[in-house]
C-alpha positions in Angstrom: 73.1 60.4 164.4 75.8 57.4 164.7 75.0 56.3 161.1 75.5 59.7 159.2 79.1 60.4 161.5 80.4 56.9 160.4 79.5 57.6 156.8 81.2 60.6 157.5 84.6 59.3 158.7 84.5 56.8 156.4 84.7 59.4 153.8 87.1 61.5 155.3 89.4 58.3 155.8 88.7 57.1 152.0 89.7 60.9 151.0 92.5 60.6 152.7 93.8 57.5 151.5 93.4 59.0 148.1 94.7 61.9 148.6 98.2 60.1 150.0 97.9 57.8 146.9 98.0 60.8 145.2 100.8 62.3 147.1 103.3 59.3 146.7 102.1 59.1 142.7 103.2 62.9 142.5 106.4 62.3 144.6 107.8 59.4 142.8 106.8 60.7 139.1 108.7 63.6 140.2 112.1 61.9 141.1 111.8 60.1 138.3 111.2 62.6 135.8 114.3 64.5 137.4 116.3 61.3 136.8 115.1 60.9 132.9 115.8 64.5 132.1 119.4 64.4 134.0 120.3 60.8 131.7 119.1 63.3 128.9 121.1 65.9 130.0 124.1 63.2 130.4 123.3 61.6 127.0 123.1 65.0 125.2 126.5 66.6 127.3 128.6 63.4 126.3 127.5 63.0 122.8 128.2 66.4 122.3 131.6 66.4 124.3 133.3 63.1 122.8 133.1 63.9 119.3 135.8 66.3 119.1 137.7 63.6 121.2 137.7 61.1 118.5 138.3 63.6 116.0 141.6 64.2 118.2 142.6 61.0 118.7 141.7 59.4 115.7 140.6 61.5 112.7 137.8 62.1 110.8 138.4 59.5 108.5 138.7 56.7 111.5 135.9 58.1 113.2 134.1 57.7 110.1 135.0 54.1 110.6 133.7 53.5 113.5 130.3 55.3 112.9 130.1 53.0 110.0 130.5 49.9 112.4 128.1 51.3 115.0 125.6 51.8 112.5 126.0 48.1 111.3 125.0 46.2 114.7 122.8 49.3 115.9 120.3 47.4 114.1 120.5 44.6 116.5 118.3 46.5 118.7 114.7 45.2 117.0 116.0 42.1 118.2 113.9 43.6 121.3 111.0 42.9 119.1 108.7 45.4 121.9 108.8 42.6 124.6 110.7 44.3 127.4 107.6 46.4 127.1 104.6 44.1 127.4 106.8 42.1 129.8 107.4 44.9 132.1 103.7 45.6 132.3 102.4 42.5 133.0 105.3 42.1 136.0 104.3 45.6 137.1 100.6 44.1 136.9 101.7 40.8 139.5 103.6 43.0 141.5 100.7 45.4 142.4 98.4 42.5 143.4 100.9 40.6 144.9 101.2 37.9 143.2 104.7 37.0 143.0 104.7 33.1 141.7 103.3 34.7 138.7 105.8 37.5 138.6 108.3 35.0 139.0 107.2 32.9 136.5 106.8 35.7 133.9 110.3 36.7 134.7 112.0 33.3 134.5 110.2 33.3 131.1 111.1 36.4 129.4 114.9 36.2 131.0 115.2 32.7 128.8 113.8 33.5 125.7 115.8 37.2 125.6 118.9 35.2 126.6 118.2 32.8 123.6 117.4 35.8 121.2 120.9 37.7 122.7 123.0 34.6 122.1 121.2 33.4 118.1 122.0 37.3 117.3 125.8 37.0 118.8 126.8 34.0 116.8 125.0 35.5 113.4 126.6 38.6 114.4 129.9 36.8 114.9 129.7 34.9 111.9 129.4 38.2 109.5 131.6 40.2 110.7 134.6 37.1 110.6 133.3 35.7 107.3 132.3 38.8 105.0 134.5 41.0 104.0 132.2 44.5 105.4 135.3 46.5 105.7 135.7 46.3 102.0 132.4 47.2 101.4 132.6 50.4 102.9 136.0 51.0 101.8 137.5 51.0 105.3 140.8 52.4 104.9 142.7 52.6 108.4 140.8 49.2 109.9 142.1 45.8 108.5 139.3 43.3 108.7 140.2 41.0 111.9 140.7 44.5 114.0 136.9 45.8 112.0 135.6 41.8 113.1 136.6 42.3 116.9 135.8 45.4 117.3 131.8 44.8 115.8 131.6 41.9 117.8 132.7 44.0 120.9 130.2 46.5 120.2 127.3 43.9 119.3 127.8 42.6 123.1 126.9 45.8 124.5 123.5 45.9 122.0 122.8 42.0 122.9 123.7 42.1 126.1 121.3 45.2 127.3 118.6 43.1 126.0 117.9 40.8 128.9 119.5 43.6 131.3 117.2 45.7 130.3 114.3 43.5 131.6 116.3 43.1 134.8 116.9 46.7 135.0 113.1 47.1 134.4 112.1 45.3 137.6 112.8 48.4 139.5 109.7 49.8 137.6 107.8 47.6 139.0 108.5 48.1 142.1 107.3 52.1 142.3 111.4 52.4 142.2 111.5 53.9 138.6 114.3 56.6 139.9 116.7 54.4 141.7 116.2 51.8 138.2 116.8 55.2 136.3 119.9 56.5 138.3 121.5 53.5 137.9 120.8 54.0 134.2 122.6 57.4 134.6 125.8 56.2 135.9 126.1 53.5 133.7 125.5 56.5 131.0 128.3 58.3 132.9 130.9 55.9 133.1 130.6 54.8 129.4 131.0 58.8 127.9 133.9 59.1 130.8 135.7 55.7 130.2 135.6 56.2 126.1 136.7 59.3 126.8 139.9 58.5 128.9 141.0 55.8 126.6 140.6 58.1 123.4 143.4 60.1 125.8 145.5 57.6 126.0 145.4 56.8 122.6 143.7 53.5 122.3 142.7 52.1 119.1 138.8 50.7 117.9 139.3 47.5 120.0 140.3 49.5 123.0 137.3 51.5 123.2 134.8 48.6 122.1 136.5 46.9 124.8 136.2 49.6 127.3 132.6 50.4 126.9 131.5 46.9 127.9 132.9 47.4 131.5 130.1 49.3 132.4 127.5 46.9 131.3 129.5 44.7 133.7 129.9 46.4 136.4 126.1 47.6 136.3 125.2 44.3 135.6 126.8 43.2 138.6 125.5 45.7 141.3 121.9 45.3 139.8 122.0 41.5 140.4 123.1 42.2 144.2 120.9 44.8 144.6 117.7 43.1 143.7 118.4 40.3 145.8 118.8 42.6 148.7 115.9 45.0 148.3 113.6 41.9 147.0 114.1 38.8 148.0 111.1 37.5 147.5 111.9 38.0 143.5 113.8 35.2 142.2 115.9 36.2 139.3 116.9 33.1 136.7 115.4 31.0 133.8 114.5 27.6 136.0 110.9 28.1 135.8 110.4 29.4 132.0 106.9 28.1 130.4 107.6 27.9 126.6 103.6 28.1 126.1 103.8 31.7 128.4 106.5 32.5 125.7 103.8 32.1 122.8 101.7 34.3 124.8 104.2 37.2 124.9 104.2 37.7 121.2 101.2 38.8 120.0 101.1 42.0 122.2 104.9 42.3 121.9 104.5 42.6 118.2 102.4 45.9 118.6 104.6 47.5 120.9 107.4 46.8 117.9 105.5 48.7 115.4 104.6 51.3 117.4 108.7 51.7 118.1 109.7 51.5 114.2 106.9 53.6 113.4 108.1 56.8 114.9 111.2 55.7 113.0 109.6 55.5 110.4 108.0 58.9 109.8 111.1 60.9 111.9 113.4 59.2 109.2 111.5 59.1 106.2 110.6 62.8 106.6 114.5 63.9 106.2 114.6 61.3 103.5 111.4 63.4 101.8 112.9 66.1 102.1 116.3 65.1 101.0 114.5 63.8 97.3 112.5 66.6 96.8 113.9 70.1 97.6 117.7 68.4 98.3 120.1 68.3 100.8 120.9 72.1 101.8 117.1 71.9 102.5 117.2 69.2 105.1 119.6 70.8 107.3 116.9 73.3 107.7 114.3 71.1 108.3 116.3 69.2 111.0 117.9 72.5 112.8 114.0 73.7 113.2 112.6 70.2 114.0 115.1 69.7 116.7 113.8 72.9 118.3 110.4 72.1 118.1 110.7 68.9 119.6 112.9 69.8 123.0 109.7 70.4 124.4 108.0 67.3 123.1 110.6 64.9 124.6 109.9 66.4 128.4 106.5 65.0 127.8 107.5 61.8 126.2 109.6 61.8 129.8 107.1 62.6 131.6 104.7 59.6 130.2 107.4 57.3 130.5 107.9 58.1 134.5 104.1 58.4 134.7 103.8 55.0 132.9 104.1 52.4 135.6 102.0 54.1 138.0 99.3 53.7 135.3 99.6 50.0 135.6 99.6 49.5 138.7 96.3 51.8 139.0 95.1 50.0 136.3 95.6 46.8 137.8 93.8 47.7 141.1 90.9 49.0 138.9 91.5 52.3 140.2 90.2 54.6 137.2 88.8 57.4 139.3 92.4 58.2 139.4 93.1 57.6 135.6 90.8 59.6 135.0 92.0 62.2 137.1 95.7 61.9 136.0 94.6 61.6 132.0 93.2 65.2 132.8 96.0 66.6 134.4 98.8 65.3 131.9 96.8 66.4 129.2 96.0 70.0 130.4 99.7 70.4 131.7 101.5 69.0 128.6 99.7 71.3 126.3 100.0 74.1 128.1 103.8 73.6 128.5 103.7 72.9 125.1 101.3 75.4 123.9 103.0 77.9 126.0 107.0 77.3 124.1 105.2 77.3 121.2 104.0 80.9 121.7 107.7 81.4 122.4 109.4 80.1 120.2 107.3 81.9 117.6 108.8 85.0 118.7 112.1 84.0 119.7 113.1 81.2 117.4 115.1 83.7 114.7 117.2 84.5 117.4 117.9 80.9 119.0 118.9 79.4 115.7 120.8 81.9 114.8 122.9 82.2 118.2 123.2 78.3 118.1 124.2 77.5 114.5 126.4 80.8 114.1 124.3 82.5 111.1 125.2 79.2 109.4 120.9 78.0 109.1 118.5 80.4 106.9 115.8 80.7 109.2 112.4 79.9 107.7 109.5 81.8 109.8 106.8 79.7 107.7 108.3 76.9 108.5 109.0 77.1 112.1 105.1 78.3 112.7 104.2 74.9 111.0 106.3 72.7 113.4 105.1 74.6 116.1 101.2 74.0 114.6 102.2 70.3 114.5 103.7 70.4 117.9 100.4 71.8 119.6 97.8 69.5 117.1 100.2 66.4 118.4 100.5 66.7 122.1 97.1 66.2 123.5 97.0 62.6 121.8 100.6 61.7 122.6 99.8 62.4 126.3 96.8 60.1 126.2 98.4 57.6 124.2 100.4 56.5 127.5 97.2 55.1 128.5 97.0 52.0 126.3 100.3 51.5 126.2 100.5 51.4 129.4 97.6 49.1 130.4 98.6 46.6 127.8 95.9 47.3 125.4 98.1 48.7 122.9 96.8 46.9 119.6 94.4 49.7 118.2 97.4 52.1 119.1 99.9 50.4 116.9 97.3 50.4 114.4 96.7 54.1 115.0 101.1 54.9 114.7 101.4 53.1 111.7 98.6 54.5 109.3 99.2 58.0 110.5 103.1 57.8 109.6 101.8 56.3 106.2 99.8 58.5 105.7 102.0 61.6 106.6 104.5 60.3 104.4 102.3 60.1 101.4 100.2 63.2 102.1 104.1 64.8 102.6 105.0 63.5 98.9 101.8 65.0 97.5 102.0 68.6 98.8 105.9 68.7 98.3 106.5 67.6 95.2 104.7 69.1 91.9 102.8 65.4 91.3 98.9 67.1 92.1 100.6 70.7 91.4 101.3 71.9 94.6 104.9 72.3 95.1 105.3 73.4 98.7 108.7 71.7 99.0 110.4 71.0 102.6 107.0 73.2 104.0 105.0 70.6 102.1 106.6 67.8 104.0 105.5 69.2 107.4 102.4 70.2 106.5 101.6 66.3 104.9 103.0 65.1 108.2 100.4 67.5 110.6 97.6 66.3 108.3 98.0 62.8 108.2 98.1 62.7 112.3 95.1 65.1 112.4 93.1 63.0 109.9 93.9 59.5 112.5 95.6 59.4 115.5 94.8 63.0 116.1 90.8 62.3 117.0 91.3 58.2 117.0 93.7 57.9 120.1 92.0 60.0 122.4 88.7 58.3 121.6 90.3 54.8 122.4 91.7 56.3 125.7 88.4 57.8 126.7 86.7 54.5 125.9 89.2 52.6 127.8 88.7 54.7 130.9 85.2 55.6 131.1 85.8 59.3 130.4 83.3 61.5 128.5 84.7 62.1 124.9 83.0 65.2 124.4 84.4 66.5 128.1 87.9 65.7 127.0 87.6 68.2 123.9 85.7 70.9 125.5 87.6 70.5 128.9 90.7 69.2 128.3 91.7 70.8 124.9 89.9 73.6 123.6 89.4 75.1 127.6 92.9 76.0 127.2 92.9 78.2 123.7 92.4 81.8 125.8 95.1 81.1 127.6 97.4 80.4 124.3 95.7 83.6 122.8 96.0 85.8 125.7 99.6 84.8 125.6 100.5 85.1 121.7 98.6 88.9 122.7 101.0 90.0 125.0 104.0 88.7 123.7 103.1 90.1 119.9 103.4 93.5 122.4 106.3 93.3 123.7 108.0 91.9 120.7 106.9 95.1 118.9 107.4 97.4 121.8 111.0 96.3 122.8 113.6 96.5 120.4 116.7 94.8 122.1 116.9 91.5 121.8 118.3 90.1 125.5 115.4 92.1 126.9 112.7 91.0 124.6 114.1 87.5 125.2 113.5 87.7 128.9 110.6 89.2 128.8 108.1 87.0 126.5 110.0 84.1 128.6 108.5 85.6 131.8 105.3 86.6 130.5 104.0 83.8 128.7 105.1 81.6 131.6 103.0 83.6 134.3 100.3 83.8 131.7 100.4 80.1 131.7 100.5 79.3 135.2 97.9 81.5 136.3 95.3 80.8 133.6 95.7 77.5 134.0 95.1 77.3 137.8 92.4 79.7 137.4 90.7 78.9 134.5 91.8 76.1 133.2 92.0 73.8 136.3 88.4 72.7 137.9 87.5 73.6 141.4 88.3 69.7 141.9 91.7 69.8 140.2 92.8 73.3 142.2 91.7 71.6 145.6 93.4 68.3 144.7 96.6 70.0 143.8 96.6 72.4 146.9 96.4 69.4 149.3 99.1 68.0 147.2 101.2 70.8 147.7 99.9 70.7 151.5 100.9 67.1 152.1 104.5 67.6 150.4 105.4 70.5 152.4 104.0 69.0 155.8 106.0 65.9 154.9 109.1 67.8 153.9 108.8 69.8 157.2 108.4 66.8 159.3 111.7 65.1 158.0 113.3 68.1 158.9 111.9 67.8 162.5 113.0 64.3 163.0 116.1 64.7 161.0 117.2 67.6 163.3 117.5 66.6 167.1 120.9 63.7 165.4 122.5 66.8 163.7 125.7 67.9 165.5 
């Protein structure tokens, strides 16, 4: 009897283990996803807020200006080439198994050669905005050139200089510290809207405001630098022990990560610019206004993979794919029914949205919306499983995958737009090239490489993952076809199919969409968060006056 009770508490104590794994996983993805969407909400709130204060202070005409100059050295941000990424990885890789020389050494390695890359691209920078005469080129009429000179090389600082901070900055993630790294992030967001803002009151000119927007890169810069070597000490932060032939090594992989960024460029760009040739320009404020709304919900899971992303690697890293497997389920099953569930919505509702939030100004196109919304659900269960690769360096294949399907859209886009094979679909032609092209390649491709990489059943993933969840999405488009049709007022309606397709949601998917496993694992969760909540509150209590 001794043998069976100590395999016995040897699984109870392994259980345990992984169920507090599991716990801090789920607490820190969820601090850090509230971090991400508040520097969203920060980046969205100031965009939108301190455009009427240049139009104020300066006109549309020098705003103009200055858009023009921010859209000349915003291209110095491929100077990134994808490194930070692959870089990042492989320190969050050291870091997990403790082996800090070669974290250090990494560091030292990338900090030199991103230095060396920020300080080529300052003196090219420097040397075409004193020598060429830009401002005549796009027939500035306020700015003279020396005042158009400083004020681009002002604003190239802040692009070349967040190119080795943003390594820095990325050591937090490393560290399983991704919200503190992020809130930092946020006030440094913050202080730049606030700052521009304060000087547009006061009147200041281009250089003032180019000027003023690199104290916060400072200052941030600063406090990071202090607050690494307090936290971590054992991380040594400088350039002393680069290895050029590590350098060499970082390319390669670094490389893939770049295409993968310019190819969602790529296709979000070259859509509008589709769109723009074919049907024309009234068409492609459509097309934007409804892709915008589409895609709110798409960027809280491209959040969500970004938080979730360094806990990937370091599970990764210990070889823990039980639990990859485990959170490849869950992200996939949660983002599309989030996903699948605002669709269902926004079917209903979108009319109204678009018409409440561009005044009557958009003609709303039902088709249209319905395909974006098709696209949406088609997309998300391979954009959730592409943060696998990416995030356990093995990224190649996934580049590979990116690039061909935006080619692909593109071209497919051309063909059923335009009148060239007879078609003539116009901006719903665009979409509809766009959904097929991903369908036809990264659509099956990506989660086949991501099953592959992490042992998971291929067939398990489509049946379980995916196709589980279509009941749900129908018993939902059911009920809210009802009480779109049965409730006339449009507040109430609102509400209503809000409410109702988000219960629908959360109850199918616990009870039927969710394995026994997954509905244990996420009540002990739940259990462990509470107990741990409660016992704060205990401790905390008895020092409260």
């Amino acid at each position: 009897m001794i043998f069976p009770s100590i395999e016995r508490s040897t699984a109870l104590r392994n259980s345990t283990i992984s169920n507090l794994t599991l716990v801090n996983i789920t607490r820190r993805v969820s601090l850090g996803a509230l971090a991400v969407f508040l520097g969203q909400g920060i980046t969205m709130v100031g965009q939108v807020s301190v455009v009427p204060v240049f139009l104020w202070a300066w006109g549309a005409e020098r705003y103009g200006e200055w858009l023009s100059l921010y859209a000349i050295v915003g291209y110095l941000t491929i100077l990134n080439f994808g490194m930070q990424m692959y870089v990042v990885n492989r320190l969050n890789q050291a870091y997990t198994l403790k082996k800090i020389d070669e974290y250090n050494l990494i560091l030292h390695t990338a900090l030199k050669l991103f230095l060396i890359v920020s300080c080529v691209g300052g003196v090219i920078v420097a040397a075409f905005c004193f020598l060429l005469p830009f401002e005549r080129w796009l027939h500035f009429v306020h700015t003279t050139h020396i005042t158009a000179a400083l004020a681009g090389f002002l604003l190239s600082l802040q692009i070349l200089g967040n190119i080795p901070m943003g390594l820095v900055t990325g050591t937090y993630r490393t560290f399983g510290e991704l919200p503190r790294g992020q809130m930092i992030g946020n006030v440094q967001k913050s202080l730049f809207f606030l700052l521009t803002a304060l000087v547009l009151g006061l009147h200041g000119g281009l250089l003032d405001v180019a000027a003023v927007q690199l104290l916060p890169l400072i200052g941030v810069t600063v406090y990071v630098l202090m607050d690494l070597h307090k936290r971590h000490p054992e991380i040594d932060i400088g350039i002393s022990k680069a290895d050029w032939r590590l350098a060499i090594t970082f390319l390669g992989p670094s490389l893939f990560f770049f295409i993968i960024q310019i190819s969602g460029g790529f296709t979000f760009q070259g859509s509008i610019l589709l769109v723009g040739a074919v049907v024309g320009p009234a068409a492609v404020a459509v097309y934007s206004v409804l892709r915008t709304l589409a895609n709110l919900i798409r960027q809280i899971v491209g959040s969500v993979n970004s938080v979730l992303w360094p806990e990937l690697t370091s599970l990764e890293a210990l070889g823990d794919y039980a639990h990859l497997r485990e959170a490849h389920a869950l992200l996939v099953k949660g983002a599309l029914a989030l996903c699948g569930t605002a669709a269902v919505f926004l079917h209903f509702e979108a009319k109204d949205i678009v018409a409440f939030w561009t005044g009557g100004r958009i003609v709303f196109d039902q088709t249209l919306m319905d395909l974006f919304l098709m696209y949406l659900i088609l997309q998300i269960p391979w954009i959730a499983s592409s943060v696998f690769p990416a995030a356990t360096n093995r990224h190649q294949k996934l580049a590979i995958a990116y690039i061909v399907s935006g080619a692909l859209g593109l071209i497919l886009g051309y063909l059923f737009s335009s009148q060239v094979i007879g078609v003539g679909l116009g901006t719903r032609g665009v979409i509809l090239g766009v959904l097929v092209g991903e369908v036809l390649t990264a659509g099956w491709y990506v989660p086949a490489l991501t099953c592959r990489i992490l042992g998971e059943n291929l067939r398990r993933y489509w049946l379980s993952f995916v196709f589980r969840g279509t009941p749900i999405l129908v018993a939902e488009a059911l009920v809210a076809w009802w009480i779109s049709a049965a409730i006339i007022t449009p507040v109430a309606r609102f509400i209503l199919i809000f409410l109702t397709v988000a219960i629908l949601a959360l109850v199918g998917s616990y009870f039927w969409w969710a394995d026994s496993e997954e509905r244990n694992r996420m009540q002990d969760i739940l259990a462990r968060v509470k107990l741990s909540l409660a016992l704060r509150q205990i401790v905390r209590k008895p020092f409260k006056k």
